[in-house]
N, C-alpha and C positions, 0 to 999 in steps of 0.2 A: 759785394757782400762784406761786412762789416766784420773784423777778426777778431777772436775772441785770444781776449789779452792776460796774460800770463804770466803769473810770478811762482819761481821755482825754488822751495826750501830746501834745504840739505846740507849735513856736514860733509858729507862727502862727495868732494870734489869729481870725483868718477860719473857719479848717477847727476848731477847739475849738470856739468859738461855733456853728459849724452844726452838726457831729456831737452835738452836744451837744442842740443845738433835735430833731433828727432824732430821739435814742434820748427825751429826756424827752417825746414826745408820745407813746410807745408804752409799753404798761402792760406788757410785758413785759421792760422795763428800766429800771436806777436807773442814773445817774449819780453816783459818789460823789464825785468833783471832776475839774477839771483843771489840769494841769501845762503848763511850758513849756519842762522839760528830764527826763532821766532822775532827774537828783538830787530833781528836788520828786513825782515818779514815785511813787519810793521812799519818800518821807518819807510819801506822801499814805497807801498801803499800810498804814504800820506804823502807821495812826491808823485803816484801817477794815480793809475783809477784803471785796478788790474778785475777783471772779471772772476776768474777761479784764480786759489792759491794752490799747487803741488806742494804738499807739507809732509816733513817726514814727522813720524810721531818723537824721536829719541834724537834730540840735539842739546847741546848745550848751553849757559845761559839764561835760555828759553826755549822749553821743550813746544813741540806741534798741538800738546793737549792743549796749557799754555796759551799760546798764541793763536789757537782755533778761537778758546773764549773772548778773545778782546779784540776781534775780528768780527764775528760777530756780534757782539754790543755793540761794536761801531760802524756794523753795518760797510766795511771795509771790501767786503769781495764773497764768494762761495769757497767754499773750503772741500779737497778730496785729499783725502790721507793717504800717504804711500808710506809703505811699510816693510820691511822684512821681519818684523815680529809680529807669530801667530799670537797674540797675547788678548786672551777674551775682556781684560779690564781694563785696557788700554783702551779696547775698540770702545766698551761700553762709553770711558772717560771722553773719547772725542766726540760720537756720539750725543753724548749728555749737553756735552758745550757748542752744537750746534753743526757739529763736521755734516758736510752733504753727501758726505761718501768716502770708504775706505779699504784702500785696496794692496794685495801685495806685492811688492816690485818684481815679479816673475812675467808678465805678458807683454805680448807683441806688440814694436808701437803702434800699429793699427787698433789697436784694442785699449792702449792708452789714450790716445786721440778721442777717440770712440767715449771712453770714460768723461773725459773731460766737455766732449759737446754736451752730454747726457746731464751731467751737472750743472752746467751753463744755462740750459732750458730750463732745468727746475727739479729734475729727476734727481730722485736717489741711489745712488750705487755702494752696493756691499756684496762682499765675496757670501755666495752662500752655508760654507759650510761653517762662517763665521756667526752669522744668524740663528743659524742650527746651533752652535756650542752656546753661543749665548741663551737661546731659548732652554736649552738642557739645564743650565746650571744658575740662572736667575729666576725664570717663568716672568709673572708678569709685573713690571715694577709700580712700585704707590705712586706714581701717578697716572698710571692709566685706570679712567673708571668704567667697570663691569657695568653702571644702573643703563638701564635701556636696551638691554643685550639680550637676546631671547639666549637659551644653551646651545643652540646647534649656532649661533652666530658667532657667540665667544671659541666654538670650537672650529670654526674657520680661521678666524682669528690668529688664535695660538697656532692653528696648520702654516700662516704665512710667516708668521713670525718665526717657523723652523723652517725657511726658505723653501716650504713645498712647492712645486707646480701645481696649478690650476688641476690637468694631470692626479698628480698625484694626492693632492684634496680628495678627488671624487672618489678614487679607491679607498682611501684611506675614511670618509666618510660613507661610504658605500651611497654615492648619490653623483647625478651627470656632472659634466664637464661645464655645460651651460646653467647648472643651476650651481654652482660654485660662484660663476662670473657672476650672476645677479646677485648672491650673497655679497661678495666682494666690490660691488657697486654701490650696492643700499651701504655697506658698511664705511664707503671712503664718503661718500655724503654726509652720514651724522658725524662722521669726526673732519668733515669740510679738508678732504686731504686728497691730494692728485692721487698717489700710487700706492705700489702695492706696499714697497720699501717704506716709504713715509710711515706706512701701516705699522709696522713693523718694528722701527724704530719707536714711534710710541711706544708699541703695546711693550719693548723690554727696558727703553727709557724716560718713559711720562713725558718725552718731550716730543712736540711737533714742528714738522718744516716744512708746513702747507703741502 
């Protein structure tokens, strides 16, 4: 099986060195270097051909927002943000410039790992209760468009984009479990988008990651 290959950002020498120890003991990941800003990020990139980048959002230089955008423009790698700042405008800003996912430096590296194959594939990964703050205090940004959207689809909608469960939709809409999922089906079809997160990520940043 082919390893998915790996460049790790960070100022801090601490969290490099251990995510670093954490992916080289596992034979399903290579480590192609690490950085201590966006700019050596980049540079590290155009000298190998890293699949996901670990970027922290707050370095110096060149911050992770930063270097998420010129990453992808350049079509560089997958982007998952790691972070220890709960900060809902940050998440938006990486977000906006194409991050596949962002998450905060508190979990298990089984779940980092985990993080990173998901991304790899094509998934989107965000903390939920980040989804949720964001959906509170933006709603839905100009560039997602409502035409084609009956109301009870916009209002599934807006339920994922506040990190609901499928679950919790039903309640919350007072209708099944299975007729959420086929809401949630028809509606990643017209917007030609894998998952639920994708979804998501539109409906509070106008932008899509297939």
């Amino acid at each position: 099986m082919e390893k998915i290959k790996v460049i790790i950002a960070d100022d801090s020498d601490f969290v490099r060195d251990g995510m670093r120890i954490i992916l080289d003991v596992d034979e399903e990941f290579e480590v192609l270097g690490c950085a201590a800003n966006g700019k050596e990020a980049i540079r590290l990139a155009g000298e190998t051909a890293p699949d996901v980048f670990l970027m922290d959002i707050q370095m110096p230089e060149m911050d992770g927002i930063e270097a998420t955008k010129y990453i992808v423009e350049h079509g560089l790698g997958k982007v998952l943000i790691l972070t220890t700042f709960d900060d809902d405008e940050l998440v938006q800003k990486a977000l906006s410039n194409g991050a596949n996912g962002y998450l905060i430096k508190n979990h298990t590296p089984e779940h980092l790992k985990q993080m990173i194959k998901s991304v790899c594939n094509g998934a989107g990964v965000m903390e939920e209760t980040m989804l949720s703050n964001m959906a509170k205090y933006s709603g839905a940004s100009a560039g997602f468009c409502e035409e084609g959207y009956t109301a009870r689809e916009l209002e599934v909608v807006r339920a994922v984009a506040e990190g609901l469960s499928n679950k919790e939709i039903a309640e919350k809409l007072f209708i099944s479990e299975g007729t959420v999922k086929n809401y949630i089906t028809t509606i990643l079809a017209k917007e030609n988008l894998s998952h639920r997160t994708a979804l998501a990520v539109y409906y509070l940043t106008g932008k899509k990651q297939g």
